[in-house]
DRENDO-1510 file (C-alpha; in Angstrom, 1 decimal, always signed):
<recs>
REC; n; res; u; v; w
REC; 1; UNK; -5.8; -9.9; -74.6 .
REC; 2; UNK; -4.6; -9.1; -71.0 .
REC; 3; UNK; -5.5; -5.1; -71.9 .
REC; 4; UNK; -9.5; -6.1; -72.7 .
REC; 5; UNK; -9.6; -8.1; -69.6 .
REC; 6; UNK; -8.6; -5.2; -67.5 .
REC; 7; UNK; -11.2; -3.5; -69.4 .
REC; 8; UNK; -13.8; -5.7; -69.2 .
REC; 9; UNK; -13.0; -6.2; -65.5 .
REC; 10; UNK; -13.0; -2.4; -65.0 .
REC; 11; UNK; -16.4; -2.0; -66.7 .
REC; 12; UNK; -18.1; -4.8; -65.2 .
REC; 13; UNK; -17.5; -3.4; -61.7 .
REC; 14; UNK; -18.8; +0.3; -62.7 .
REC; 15; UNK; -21.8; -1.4; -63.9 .
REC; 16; UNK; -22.1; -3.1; -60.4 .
REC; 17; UNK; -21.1; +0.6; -58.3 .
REC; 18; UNK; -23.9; +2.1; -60.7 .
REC; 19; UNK; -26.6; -0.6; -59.9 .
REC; 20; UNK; -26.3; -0.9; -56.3 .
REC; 21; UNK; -27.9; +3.1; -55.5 .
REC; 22; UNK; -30.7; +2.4; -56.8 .
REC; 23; UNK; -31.7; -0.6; -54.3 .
REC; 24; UNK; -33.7; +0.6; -51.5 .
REC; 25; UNK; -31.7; +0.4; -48.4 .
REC; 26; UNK; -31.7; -2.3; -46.3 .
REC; 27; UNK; -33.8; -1.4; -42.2 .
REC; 28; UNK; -32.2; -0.1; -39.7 .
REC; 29; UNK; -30.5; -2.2; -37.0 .
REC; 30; UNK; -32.6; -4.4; -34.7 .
REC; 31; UNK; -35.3; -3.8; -37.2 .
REC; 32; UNK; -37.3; -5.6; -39.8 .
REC; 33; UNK; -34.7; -6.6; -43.1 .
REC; 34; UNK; -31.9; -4.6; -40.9 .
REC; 35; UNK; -28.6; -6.2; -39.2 .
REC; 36; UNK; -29.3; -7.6; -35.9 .
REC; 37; UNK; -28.4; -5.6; -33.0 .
REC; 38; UNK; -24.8; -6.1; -31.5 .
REC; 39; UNK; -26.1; -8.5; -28.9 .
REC; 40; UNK; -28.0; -10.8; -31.5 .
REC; 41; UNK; -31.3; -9.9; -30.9 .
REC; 42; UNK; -33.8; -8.0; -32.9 .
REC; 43; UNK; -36.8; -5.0; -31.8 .
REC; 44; UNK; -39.7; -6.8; -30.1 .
REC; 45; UNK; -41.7; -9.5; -32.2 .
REC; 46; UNK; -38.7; -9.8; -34.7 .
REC; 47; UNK; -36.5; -12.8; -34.5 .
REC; 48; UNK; -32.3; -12.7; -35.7 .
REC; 49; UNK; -31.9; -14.9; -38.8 .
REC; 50; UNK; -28.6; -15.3; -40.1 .
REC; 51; UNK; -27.7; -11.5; -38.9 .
REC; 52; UNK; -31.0; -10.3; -40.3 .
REC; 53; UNK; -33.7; -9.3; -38.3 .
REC; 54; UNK; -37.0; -11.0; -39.8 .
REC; 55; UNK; -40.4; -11.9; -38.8 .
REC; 56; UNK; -40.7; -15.5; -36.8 .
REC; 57; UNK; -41.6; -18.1; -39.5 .
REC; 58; UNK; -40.4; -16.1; -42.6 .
REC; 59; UNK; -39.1; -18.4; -45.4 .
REC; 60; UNK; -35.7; -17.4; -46.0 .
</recs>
């Protein structure tokens, strides 16, 4: 039982390495969709949103 968990375990996190290249990457810091910059800020007319730069108003 132990041996098909390991297995399981082992496949589902392939599945997940194989999945994630073929997202788009996330912007650049300090700009739109990107990591805030260092200093919590964002490029002009973008606001820092839970470490994400986004537009002012934008629904989460």
């Amino acid at each position: 039982m132990k041996l098909k968990l390991g297995w399981l375990a082992v496949a589902f996190a392939l599945g997940l390495l194989a999945c994630g290249g073929q997202e788009p990457e996330m912007g650049s810091r300090g700009t739109y969709g990107g990591p805030c910059l260092a200093d919590g800020t964002c490029d002009q007319g973008l606001e820092c949103v839970y470490h994400v730069c986004k537009e002012p108003g934008e629904d989460d």
